[in-house]
C-alpha positions in Angstrom: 21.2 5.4 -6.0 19.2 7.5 -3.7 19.6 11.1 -4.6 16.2 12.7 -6.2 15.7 16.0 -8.3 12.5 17.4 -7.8 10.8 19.3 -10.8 8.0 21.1 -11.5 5.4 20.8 -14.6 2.1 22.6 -14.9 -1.0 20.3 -14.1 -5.0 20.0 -15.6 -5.5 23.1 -14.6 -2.1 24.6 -14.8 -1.5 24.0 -10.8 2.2 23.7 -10.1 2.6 20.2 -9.5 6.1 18.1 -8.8 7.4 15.1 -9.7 10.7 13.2 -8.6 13.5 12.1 -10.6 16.1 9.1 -9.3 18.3 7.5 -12.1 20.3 8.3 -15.1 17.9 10.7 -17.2 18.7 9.0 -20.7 17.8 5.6 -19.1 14.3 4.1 -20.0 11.5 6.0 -18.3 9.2 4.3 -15.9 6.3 6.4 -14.1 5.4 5.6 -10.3 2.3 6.9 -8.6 1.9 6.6 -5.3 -1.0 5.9 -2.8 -3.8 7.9 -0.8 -2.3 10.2 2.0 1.0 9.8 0.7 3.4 11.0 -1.9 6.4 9.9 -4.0 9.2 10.0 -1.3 7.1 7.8 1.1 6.1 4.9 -1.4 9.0 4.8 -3.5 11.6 6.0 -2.3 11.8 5.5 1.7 11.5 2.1 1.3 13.7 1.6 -1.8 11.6 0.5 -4.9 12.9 3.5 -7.0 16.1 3.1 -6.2 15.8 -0.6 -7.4 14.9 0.2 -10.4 17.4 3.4 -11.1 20.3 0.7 -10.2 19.1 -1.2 -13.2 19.2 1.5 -15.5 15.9 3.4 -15.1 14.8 6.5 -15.2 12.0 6.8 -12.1 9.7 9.6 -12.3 7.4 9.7 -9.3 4.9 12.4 -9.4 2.7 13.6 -6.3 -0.7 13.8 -7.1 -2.6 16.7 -6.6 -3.1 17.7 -3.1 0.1 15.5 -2.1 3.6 16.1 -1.2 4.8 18.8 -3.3 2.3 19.8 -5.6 -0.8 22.0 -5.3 -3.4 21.8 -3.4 -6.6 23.3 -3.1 -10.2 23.6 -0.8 -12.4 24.1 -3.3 -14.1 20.9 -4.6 -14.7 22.0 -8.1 -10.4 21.6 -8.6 -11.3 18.3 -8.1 -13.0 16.5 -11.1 -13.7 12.5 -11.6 -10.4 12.4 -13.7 -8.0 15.1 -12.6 -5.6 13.1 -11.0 -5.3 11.5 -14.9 -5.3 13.9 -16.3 -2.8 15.9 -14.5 -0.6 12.6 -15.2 -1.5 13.0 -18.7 0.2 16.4 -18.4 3.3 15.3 -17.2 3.6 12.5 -20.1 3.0 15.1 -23.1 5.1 17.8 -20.9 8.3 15.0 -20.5 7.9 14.4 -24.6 6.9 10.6 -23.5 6.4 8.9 -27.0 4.0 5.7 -26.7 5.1 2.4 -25.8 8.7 3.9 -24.4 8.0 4.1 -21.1 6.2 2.1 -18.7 3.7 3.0 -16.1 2.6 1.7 -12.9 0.6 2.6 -9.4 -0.2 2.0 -5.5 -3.9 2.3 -4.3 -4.9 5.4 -5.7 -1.6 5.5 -8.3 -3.2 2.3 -9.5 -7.0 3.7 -10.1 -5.1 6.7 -12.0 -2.9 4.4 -13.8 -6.0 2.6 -15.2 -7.9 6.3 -15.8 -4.8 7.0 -17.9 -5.2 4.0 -20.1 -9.1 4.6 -20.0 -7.6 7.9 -21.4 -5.1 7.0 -24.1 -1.7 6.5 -22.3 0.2 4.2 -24.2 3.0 2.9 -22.5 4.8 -0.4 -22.7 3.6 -1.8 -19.9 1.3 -0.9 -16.9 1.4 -2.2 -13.5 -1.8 -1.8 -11.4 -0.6 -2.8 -7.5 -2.7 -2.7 -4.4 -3.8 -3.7 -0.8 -5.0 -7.7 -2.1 -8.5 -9.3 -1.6 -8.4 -8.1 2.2 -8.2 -4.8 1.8 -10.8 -4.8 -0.5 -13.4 -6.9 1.1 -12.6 -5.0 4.6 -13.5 -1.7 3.6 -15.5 -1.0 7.3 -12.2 -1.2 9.1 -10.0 0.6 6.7 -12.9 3.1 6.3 -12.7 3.6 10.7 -9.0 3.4 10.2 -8.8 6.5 8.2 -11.4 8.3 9.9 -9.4 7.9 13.6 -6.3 8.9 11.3 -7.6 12.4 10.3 -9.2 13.0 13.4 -6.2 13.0 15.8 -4.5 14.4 12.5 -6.3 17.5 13.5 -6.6 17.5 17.3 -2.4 17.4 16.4 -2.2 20.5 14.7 
């Protein structure tokens, strides 16, 4: 299974924000966020994770955070509070009809911080999967800090 719908729902701060879809839509739902500088296609569906999980039955919803992928972005760092990403998440729960503990919930790197502002939050899923770089990418946060840095610079010098 690797055909996606893309939808739309209305964020925190009712931003048009997007989410994809892979799987039958009355299978059990299951809630991916992806990474920093990336977005649903890219983390869960390029490589095949969603469609993994779609084969057995679920329903994958992959949403791209704010200022990601498909959904709205903005310059002005007020549209960026401590908890919006959560929040915005939160959204897309209540706007799906998502009744606690039926569907699950899990995140990348920066899917996985929101994932765990979502429970700080009240999000109430089944199960929650928090995923991430390991130990090294934790400890090493010099070279993943220069890495980024070098990333966003020739970024620009590209455009």
């Amino acid at each position: 299974m690797t055909e996606t719908t893309k939808h739309f729902y209305e964020g925190a701060r009712g931003d048009r924000m997007a989410y994809h879809a892979l799987g039958p839509a009355d299978g059990y739902p299951v809630i991916l966020i992806h990474g920093l500088f990336s977005n649903a296609h890219v983390n869960w569906i390029k490589y095949g994770h969603a469609g993994k999980l779609a084969a057995k039955g679920r329903y994958v919803i992959m949403p791209d955070l704010r200022a990601h992928g498909d959904s709205a972005r903005s310059y002005d760092p007020a549209d960026y509070t401590a908890d919006i990403l959560a929040d915005d998440t939160l959204g897309l729960v209540t706007q799906l009809g998502l009744r606690p503990a039926a569907f699950s919930l899990g995140g990348y790197s920066l899917g996985a911080r929101t994932t765990a502002r979502m429970l700080a939050r009240g999000a109430k899923p089944a199960k929650a999967m928090l995923a991430g770089m390991g130990l090294d990418g934790l400890l090493d946060l010099a070279d993943r800090a220069a890495f980024f840095r070098r990333d966003r610079k020739s970024t620009r010098l590209n455009s």
